[in-house]
matplotlib code that plots the C-alpha trace (Angstrom):
import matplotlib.pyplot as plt

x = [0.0, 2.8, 4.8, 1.6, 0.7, 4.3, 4.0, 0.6, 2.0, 5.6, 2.6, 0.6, 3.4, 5.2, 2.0, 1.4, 5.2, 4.4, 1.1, 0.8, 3.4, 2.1, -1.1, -0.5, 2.1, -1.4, -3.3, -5.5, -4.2, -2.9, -6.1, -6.9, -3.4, -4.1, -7.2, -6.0, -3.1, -5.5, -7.5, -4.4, -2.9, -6.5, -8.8, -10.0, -6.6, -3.6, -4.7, -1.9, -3.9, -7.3, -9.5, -6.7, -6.2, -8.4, -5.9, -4.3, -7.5, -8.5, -4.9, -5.0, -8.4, -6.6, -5.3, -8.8, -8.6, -6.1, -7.0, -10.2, -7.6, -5.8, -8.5, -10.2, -6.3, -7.1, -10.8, -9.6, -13.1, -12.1, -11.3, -14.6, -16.5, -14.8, -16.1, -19.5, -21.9, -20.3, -20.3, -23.5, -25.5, -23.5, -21.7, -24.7, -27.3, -25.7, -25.1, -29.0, -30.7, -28.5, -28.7, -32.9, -32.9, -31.2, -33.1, -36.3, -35.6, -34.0, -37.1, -39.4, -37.7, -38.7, -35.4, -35.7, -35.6, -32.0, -30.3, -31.6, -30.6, -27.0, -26.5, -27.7, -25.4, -22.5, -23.7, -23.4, -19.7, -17.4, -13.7, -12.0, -8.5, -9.7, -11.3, -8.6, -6.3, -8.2, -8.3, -4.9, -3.3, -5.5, -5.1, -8.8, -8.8, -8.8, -11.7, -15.4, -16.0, -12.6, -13.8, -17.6, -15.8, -14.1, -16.6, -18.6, -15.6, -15.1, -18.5, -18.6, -15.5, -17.5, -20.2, -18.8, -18.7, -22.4, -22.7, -20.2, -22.7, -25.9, -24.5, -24.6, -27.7, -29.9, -29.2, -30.3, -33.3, -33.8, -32.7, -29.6, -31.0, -29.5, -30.7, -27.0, -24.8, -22.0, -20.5, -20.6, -19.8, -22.5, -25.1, -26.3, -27.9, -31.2, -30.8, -31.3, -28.2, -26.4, -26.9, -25.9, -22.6, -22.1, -22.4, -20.3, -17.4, -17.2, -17.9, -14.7, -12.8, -13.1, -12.1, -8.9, -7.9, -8.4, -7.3, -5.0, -3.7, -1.8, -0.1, 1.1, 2.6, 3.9, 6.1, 7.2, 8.2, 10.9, 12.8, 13.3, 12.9, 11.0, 10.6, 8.9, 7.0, 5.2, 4.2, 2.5, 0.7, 0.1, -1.2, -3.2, -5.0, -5.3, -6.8, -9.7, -10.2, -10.7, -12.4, -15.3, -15.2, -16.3, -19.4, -20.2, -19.2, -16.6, -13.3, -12.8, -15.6, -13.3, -10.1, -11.9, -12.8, -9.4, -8.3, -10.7, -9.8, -6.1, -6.4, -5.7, -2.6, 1.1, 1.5, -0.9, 1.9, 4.2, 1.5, 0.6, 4.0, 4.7, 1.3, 1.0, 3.6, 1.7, -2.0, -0.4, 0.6, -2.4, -5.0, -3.0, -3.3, -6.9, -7.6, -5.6, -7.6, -10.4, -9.6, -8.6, -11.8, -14.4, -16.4, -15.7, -17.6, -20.4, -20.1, -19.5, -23.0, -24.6, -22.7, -25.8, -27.3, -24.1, -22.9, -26.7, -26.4, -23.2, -24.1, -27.6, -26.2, -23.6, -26.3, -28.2, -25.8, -24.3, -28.3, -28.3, -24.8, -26.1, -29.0, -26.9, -24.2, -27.4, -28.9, -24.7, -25.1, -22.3, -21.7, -22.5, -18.9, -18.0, -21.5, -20.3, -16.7, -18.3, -20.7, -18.8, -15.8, -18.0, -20.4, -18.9, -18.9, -16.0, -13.4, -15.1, -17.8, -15.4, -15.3, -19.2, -19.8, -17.4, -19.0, -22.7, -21.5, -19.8, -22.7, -25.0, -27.0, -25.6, -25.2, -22.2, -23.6, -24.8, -21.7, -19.7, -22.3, -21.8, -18.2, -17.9, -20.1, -18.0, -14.7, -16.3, -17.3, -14.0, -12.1, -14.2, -14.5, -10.7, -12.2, -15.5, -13.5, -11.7, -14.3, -15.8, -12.9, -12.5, -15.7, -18.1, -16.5, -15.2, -19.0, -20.8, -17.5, -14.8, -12.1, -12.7, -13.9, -10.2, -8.7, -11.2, -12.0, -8.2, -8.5, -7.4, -4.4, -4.7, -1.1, 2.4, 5.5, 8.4, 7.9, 5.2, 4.2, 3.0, 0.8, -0.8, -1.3, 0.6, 4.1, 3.3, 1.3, 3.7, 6.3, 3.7, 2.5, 6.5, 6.8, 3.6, 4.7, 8.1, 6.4, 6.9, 3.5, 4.1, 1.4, -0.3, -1.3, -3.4, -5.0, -7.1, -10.5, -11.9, -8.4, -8.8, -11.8, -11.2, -7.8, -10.1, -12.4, -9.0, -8.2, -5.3, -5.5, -5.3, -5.5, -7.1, -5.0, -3.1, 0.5, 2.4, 0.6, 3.1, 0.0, -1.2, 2.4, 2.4, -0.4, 0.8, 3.9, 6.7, 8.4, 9.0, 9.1, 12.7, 11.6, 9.4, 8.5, 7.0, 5.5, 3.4, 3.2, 3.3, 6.9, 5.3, 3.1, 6.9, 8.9, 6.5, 6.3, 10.3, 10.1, 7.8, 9.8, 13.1, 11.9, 9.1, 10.7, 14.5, 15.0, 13.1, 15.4, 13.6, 12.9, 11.2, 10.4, 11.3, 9.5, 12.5, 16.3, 15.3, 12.9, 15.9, 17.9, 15.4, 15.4, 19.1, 19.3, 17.1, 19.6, 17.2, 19.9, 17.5, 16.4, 14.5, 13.6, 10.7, 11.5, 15.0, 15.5, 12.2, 14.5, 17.4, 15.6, 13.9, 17.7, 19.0, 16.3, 17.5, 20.8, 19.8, 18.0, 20.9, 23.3, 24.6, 24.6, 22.4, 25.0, 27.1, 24.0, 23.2, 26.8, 26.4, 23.2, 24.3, 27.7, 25.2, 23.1, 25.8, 27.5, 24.6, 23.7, 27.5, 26.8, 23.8, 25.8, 28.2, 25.5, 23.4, 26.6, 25.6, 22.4, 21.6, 24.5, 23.6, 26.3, 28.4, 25.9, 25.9, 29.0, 29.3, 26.0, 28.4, 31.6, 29.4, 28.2, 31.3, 32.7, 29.7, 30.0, 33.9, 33.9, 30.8, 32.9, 36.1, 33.3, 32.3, 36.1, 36.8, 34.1, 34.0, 38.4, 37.7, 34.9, 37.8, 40.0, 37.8, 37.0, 40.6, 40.8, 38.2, 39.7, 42.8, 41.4, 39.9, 43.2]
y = [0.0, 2.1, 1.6, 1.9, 5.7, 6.6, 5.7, 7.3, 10.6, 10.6, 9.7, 13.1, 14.9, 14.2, 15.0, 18.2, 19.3, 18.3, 19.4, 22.7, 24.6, 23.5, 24.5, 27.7, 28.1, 27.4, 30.2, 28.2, 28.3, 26.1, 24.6, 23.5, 21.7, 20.0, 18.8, 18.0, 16.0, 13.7, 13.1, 11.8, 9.9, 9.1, 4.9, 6.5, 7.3, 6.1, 4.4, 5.5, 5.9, 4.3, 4.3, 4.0, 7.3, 8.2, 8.3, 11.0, 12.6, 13.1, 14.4, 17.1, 18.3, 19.9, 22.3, 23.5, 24.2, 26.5, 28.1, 29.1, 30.4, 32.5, 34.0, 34.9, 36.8, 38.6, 40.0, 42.7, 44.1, 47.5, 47.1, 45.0, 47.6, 49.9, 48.1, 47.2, 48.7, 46.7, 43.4, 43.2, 45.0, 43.2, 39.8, 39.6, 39.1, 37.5, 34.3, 34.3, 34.8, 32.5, 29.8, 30.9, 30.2, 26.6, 25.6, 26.6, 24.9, 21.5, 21.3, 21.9, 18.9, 16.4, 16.5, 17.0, 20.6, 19.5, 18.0, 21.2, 24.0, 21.9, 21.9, 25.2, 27.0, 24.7, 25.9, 29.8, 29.9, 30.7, 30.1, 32.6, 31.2, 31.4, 34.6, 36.7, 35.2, 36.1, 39.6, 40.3, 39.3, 41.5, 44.3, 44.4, 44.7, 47.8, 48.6, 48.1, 44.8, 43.8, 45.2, 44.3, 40.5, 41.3, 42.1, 39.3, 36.5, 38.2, 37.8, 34.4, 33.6, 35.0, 32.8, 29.6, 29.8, 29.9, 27.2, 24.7, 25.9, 25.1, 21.7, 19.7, 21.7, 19.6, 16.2, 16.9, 18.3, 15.6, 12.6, 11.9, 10.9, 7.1, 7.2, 7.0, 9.0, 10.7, 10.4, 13.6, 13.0, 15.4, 13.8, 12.0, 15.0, 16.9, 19.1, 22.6, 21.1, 20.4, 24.1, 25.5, 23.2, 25.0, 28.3, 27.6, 26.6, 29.3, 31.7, 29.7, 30.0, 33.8, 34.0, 31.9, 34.0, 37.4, 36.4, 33.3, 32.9, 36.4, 36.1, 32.2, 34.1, 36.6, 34.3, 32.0, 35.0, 35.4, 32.1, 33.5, 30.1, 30.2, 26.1, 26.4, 29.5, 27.4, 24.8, 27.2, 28.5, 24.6, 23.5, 26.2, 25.1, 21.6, 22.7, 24.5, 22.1, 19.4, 21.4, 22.1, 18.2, 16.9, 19.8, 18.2, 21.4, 22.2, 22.7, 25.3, 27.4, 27.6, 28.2, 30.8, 32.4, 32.4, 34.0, 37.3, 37.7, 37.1, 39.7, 42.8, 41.3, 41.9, 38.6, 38.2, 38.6, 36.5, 33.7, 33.9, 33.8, 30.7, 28.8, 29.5, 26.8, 24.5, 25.8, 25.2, 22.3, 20.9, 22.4, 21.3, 17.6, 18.2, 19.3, 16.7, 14.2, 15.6, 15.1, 11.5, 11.1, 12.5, 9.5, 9.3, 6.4, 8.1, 10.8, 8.9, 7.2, 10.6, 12.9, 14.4, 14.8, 16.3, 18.9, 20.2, 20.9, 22.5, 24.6, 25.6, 26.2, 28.8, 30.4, 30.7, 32.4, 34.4, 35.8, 36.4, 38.4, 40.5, 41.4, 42.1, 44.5, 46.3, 47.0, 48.4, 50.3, 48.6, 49.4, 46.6, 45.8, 45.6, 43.9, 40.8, 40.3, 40.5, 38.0, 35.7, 35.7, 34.8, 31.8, 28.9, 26.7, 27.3, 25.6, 25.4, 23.8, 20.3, 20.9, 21.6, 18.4, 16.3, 17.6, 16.9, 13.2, 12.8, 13.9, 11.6, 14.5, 13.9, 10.0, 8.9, 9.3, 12.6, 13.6, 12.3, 13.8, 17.6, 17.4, 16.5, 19.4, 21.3, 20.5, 20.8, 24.5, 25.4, 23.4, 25.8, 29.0, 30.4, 29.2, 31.2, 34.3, 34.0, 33.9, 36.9, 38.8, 38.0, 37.7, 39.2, 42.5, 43.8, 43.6, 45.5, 48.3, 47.4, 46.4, 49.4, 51.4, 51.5, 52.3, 55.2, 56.8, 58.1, 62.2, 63.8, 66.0, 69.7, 70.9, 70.4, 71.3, 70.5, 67.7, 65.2, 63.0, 59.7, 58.9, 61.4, 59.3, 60.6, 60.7, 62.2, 64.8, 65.9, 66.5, 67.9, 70.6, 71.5, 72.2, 74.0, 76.1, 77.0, 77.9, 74.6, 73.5, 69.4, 67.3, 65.0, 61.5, 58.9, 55.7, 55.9, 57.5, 57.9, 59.9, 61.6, 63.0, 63.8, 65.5, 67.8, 69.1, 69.6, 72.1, 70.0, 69.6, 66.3, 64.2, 60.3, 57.8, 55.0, 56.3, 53.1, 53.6, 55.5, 57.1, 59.0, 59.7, 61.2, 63.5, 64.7, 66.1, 63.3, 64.3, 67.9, 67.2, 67.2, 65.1, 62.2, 61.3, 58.0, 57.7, 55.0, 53.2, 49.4, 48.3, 46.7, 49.2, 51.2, 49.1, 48.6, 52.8, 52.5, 50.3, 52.4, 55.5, 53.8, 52.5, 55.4, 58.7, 58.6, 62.1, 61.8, 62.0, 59.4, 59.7, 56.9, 55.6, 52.9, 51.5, 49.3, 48.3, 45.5, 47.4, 50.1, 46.9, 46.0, 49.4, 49.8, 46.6, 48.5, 51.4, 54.0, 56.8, 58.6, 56.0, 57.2, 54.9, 56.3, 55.5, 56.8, 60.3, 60.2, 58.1, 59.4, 63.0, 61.0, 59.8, 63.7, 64.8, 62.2, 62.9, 67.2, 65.5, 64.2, 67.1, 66.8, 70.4, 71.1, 71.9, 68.6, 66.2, 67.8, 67.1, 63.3, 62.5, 63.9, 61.7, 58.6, 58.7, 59.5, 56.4, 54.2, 55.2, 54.4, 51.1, 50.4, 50.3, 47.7, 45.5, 45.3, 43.0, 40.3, 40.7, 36.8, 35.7, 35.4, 34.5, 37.2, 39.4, 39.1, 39.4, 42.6, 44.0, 43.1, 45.3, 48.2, 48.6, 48.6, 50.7, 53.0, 53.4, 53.8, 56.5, 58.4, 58.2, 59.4, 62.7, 62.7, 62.8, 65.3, 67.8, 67.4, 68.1, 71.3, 72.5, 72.2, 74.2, 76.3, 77.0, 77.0, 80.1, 81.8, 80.7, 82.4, 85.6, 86.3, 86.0]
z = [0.0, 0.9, -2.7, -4.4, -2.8, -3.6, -7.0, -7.4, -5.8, -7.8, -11.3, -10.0, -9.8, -13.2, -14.8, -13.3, -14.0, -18.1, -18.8, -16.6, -18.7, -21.9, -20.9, -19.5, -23.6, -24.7, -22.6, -21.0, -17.9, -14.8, -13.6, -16.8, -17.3, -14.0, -15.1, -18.3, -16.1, -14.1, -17.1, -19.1, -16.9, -15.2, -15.9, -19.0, -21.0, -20.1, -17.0, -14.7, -11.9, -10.8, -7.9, -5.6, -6.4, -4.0, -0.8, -2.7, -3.6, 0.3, 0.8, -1.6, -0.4, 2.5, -0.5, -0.5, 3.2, 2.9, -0.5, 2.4, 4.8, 2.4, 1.0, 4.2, 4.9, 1.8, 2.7, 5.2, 6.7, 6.0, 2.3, 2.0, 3.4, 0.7, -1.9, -0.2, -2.4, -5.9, -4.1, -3.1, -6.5, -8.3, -6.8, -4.5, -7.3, -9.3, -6.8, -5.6, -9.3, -10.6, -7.7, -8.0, -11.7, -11.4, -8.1, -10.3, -13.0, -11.6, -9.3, -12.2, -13.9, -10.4, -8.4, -4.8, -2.9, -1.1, -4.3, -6.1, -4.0, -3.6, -7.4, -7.9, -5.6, -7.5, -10.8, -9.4, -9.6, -11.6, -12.3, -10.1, -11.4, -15.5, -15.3, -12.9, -15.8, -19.0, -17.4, -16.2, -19.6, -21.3, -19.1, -18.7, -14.8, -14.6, -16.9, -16.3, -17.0, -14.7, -11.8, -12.0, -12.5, -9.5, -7.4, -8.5, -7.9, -4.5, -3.6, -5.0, -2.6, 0.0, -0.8, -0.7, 3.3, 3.4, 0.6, 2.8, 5.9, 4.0, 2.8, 5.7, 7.0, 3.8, 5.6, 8.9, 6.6, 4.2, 6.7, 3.2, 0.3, 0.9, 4.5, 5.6, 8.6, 7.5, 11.0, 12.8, 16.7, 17.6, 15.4, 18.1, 19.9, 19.0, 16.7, 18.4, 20.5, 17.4, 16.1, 19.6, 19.2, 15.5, 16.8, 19.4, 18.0, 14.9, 18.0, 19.4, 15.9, 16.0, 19.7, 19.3, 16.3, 18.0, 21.1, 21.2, 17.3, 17.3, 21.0, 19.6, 16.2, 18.4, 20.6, 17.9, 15.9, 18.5, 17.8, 14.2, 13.2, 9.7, 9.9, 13.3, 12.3, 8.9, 11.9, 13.4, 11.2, 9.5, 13.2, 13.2, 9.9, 10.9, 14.2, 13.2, 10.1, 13.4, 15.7, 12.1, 11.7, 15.0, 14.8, 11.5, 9.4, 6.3, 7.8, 5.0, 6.9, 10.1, 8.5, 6.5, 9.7, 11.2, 7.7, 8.0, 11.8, 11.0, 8.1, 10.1, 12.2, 11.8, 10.1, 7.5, 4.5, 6.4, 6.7, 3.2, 1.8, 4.4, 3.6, -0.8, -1.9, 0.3, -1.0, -4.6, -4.8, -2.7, -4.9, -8.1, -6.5, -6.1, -9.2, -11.0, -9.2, -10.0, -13.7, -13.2, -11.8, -14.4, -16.3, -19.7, -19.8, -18.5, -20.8, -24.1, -23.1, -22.9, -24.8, -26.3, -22.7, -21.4, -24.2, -24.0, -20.7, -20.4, -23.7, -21.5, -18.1, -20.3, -22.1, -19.2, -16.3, -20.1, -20.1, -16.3, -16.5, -19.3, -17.2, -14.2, -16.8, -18.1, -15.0, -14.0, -17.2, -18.2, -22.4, -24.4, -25.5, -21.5, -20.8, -23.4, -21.5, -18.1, -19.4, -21.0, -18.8, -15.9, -17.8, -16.5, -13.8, -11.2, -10.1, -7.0, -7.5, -7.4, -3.8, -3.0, -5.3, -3.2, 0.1, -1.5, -2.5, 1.0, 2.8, 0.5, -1.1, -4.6, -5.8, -7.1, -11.2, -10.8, -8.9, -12.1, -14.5, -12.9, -12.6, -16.8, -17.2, -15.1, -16.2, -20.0, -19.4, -18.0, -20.9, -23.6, -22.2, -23.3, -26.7, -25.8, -24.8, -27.8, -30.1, -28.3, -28.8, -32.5, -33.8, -31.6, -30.2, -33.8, -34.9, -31.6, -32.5, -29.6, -31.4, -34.4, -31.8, -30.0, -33.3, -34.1, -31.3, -30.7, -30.4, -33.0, -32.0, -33.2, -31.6, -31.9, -29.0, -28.5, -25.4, -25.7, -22.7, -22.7, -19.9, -17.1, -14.3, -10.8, -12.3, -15.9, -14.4, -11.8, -14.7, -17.2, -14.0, -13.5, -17.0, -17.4, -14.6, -16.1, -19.0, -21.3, -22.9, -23.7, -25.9, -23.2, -24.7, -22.3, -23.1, -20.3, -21.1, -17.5, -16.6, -19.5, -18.8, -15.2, -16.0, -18.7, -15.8, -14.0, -16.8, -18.4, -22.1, -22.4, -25.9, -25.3, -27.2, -27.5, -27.7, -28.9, -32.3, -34.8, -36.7, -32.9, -32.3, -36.0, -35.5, -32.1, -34.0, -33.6, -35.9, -35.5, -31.4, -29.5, -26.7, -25.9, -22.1, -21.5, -18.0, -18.7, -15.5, -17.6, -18.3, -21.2, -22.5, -22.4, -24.2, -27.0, -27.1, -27.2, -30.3, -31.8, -31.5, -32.6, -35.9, -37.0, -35.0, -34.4, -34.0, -30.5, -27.6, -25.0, -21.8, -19.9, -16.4, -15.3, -12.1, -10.8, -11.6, -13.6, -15.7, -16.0, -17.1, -20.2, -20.6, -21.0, -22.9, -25.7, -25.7, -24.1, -23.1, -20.9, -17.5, -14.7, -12.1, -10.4, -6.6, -6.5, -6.2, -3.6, -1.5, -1.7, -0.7, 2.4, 3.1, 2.9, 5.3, 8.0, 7.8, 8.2, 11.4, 12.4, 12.3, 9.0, 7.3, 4.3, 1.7, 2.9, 2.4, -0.8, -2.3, -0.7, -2.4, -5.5, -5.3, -4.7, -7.7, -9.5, -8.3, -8.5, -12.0, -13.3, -11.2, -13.1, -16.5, -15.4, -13.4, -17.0, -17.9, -15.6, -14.4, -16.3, -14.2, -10.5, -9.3, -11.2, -10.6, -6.7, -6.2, -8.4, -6.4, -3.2, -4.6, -6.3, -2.3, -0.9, -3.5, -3.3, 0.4, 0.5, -2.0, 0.1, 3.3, 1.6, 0.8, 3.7, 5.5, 3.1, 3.6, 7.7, 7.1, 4.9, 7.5, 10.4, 7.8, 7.6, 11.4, 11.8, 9.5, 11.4, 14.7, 13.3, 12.4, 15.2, 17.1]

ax = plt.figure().add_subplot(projection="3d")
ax.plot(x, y, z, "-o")
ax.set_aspect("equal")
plt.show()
């Protein structure tokens, strides 16, 4: 038995290492390469793995215990509170019409109330991991649709605690379909006892982590022992995910819990960073079990049943979106991605359809039958998003709506400036104030109309295009600045200017030292990393504090970013070397400091000269 979970786990692991990056090469992302793992090797393909698969499969469930626990470190009550009124127009009714319109129609077609309301809570979801994906590599999260998606994946997230709640709630009520116990030590008590016990302990969850959890960090903190720190914070995920077994709830309900009151402590990054790689590779084991254990069988059987209902629980929750973008007066192009993006079934719902089956709500077939549905809609809907980018969007004017709507630029100066968020407008209002008038260019139409009422003159446009660039006078202009807070965004606008305006002298930010090094890589004379000369000029005003005078710690900070620019030049040499590269990182410091304290000797030995003199003179 021993051998055989080794080999399973060492089978898992090889195929999540081969498919994951050829699925994520393929844009479909890394749950679907697990899936696509577990189904490959799974009893229906290459039959790798079969139902002894399932010791593993209980293992890596505790992934979804701590995806809970993470999550709930995220959802700091002040920040939800911020965002209050967009998660519950929007994510709130979105969940309850959606789980209303399923409930209705599974209970119109004869199932029972419990097995409906379980399925139709599943069916709510969506794939937090596919859509947060589709978005970010679009650069769609910041628009409309993004963060209506947002709010509707966070309250989705938010959800699921409920869902797990409600779960175990429908056997007491319908006695389990199979007329089976799933165990609960306090299932022998009546049931007004059994809620008191419930209450009690998530009472007892929040307690321990307001009250007992933080003190515990606190002292183990003090060992500065990282490997006794992670069993911390492990024992105190497998505690609460015990202390929510033996009341008969979801352990991810507790840990949840222990996340949210957690969120506002001094170790919440600390705990996330320890607990992630764990989280990963848990939930990637989950979800490649879950592949290995979809039916094909089952499906072959009834593939007409099972693509028809996939296809109709899309269309419907795509209908029920639409509504839900209309009534946010969100534009039609925006309405269709927030649609879309959000139609399928998330990932999940795996875990509510375990905890159904567990609990004997859901037999075995349909269990089988909804997780091929499931996995089907999340296999498609890159496909779906694709075709709604290509096909769809061009037609309803998007796409040709990007390209035309650009402002048409009716002036020409000397400095243009590409992108006015906080660092293009503070250079754009020192210039205007010194009596230099610079073309503004921003591909952001909501800035752009704020910045208008602000009085700037501002022209809306994507400024990586040569034709915009052409109209706002490239090539009659002596300088181009690119704040453009994207390092990508920046190096495309770089290209652009190299091949179509080379009499432009650039100047571009950089955000960090390794966007400086891309930067310098592409020959870009002109490099200004954004953080700096801010803290360099918070440095300067310590060192005033301290004594130092003015004229001294001006000289000083000069000499260092002169010395860590000429650094710069000769780190770009190695930087794909670490090992060169840290140890010239090691002498630039030393060098860097040496020659500062050699300034520093010599300015404090010319001030004694100089009191010396006036010593002298008054003698």
């Amino acid at each position: 038995m021993e051998d055989s979970f080794l080999f399973q786990a060492i089978i898992y692991l090889a195929a999540a290492i081969i498919c994951v990056p050829i699925a994520k090469k393929l844009g479909m992302g890394s749950v679907l390469g697990y899936l696509l793992a577990g189904i490959i090797i799974g009893p229906y393909a290459l039959e790798f793995i079969g139902e002894e698969g399932e010791d593993i499969m209980h293992f890596a469930e505790f992934g979804v215990v701590m995806m809970l626990f993470l999550i709930g470190l995220e959802l700091e009550p002040a920040k939800l509170w911020q965002m209050r009124a967009m998660i519950t127009r929007i994510g709130l009714s979105q969940v309850l019409l959606t789980t209303g319109a399923f409930f209705g129609i599974m209970v119109g077609f004869g199932f029972s109330w419990q097995v409906s309301l379980a399925v139709s809570m599943s069916l709510s979801l969506s794939s937090t991991a596919i859509v947060l994906q589709s978005l970010k590599e679009k650069n769609q999260l910041d628009s409309a649709a993004g963060k209506n998606s947002f709010a509707v994946l966070l309250m989705q997230d938010i959800a699921v605690i409920p869902m797990l709640a409600i779960i175990p709630l429908l056997v007491v009520a319908g006695e389990s379909l199979s007329g089976e116990h799933h165990g609960s030590p306090i299932e022998q008590f009546a049931g007004w006892i059994q809620t008191l016990f419930v209450i009690g302990a998530v009472g007892l969850v929040v307690l321990l982590g307001r009250y007992a959890f933080v003190p515990l960090l606190r002292i183990i903190a003090k060992t500065r022992l990282r490997e006794l720190f992670v069993a911390c914070a492990l024992l105190i995920v497998v505690g609460i995910a015990f202390l929510m077994e033996l009341v008969g709830l979801s352990p991810a309900l507790g840990t949840f819990l222990a996340g949210v009151v957690l969120a506002n402590s001094e170790f919440k990054h600390e705990l996330e960073s320890d607990l992630d790689p764990f989280k990963g590779l848990l939930l990637g084991l989950f979800f490649i079990a879950v592949g290995a254990s979809i039916n094909f069988g089952l499906i072959g059987e009834n593939a007409g049943r099972v693509i028809s209902i996939t296809l109709g629980i899309l269309l419907l929750k795509t209908l029920i979106l639409l509504g839900i973008g209309k009534y946010a007066k969100l534009s039609l192009d925006q309405n269709l991605i927030f649609s879309i993006g959000l139609s399928q079934v998330g990932e999940f719902s795996f875990v509510t359809y375990s905890f159904a089956s567990q609990l004997q709500i859901l037999d075995k077939p349909t269990t089988e039958m909804l997780m091929a549905i499931t996995a089907i809609s999340m296999t498609i809907t890159p496909l779906l998003i694709l075709l709604n980018e290509k096909l769809i969007l061009p037609r309803v004017g998007t796409l040709e709506k990007t390209e035309k709507e650009a402002d048409e630029v009716n002036e020409k100066n000397g400095v243009i400036i590409a992108g006015f968020s906080h660092f293009g407008s503070t250079i754009g209002r020192f210039l205007r104030a010194n009596g230099i008038q610079a073309t503004i260019l921003d591909s952001d139409s909501d800035r752009v109309d704020l910045l208008r009422k602000m009085g700037f003159k501002v022209y809306y446009g994507d400024a990586t295009r040569a034709d915009l660039l052409e109209s706002a006078g490239a090539h009659e202009a002596k300088i181009l600045i690119s704040a453009i807070d994207n390092p990508e965004t920046n190096y495309l606008l770089v290209e652009t200017v190299k091949k179509h305006f080379p009499n432009l002298e650039l100047m571009v930010r950089a955000k960090n030292r390794g966007d400086a090094y891309e930067l310098m890589e592409m020959e870009v004379p002109n490099i200004y990393r954004e953080h700096l000369d801010s803290s360099v000029r918070l440095g300067k005003d310590v060192l005033v504090k301290l004594g130092f005078r003015a004229h001294t710690v001006h000289r000083l900070a000069q000499n260092f970013i002169k010395y860590d620019e000429a650094a710069l030049k000769e780190l770009v040499k190695v930087k794909h070397d670490q090992k060169e590269y840290i140890s010239s990182v090691r002498r630039t410091i030393e060098m860097q400091e040496a020659l500062l304290s050699s300034e520093l000797n010599r300015q404090f030995t010319l001030n004694d000269q100089a009191w010396d003199s006036e010593v002298m003179k008054g003698k």
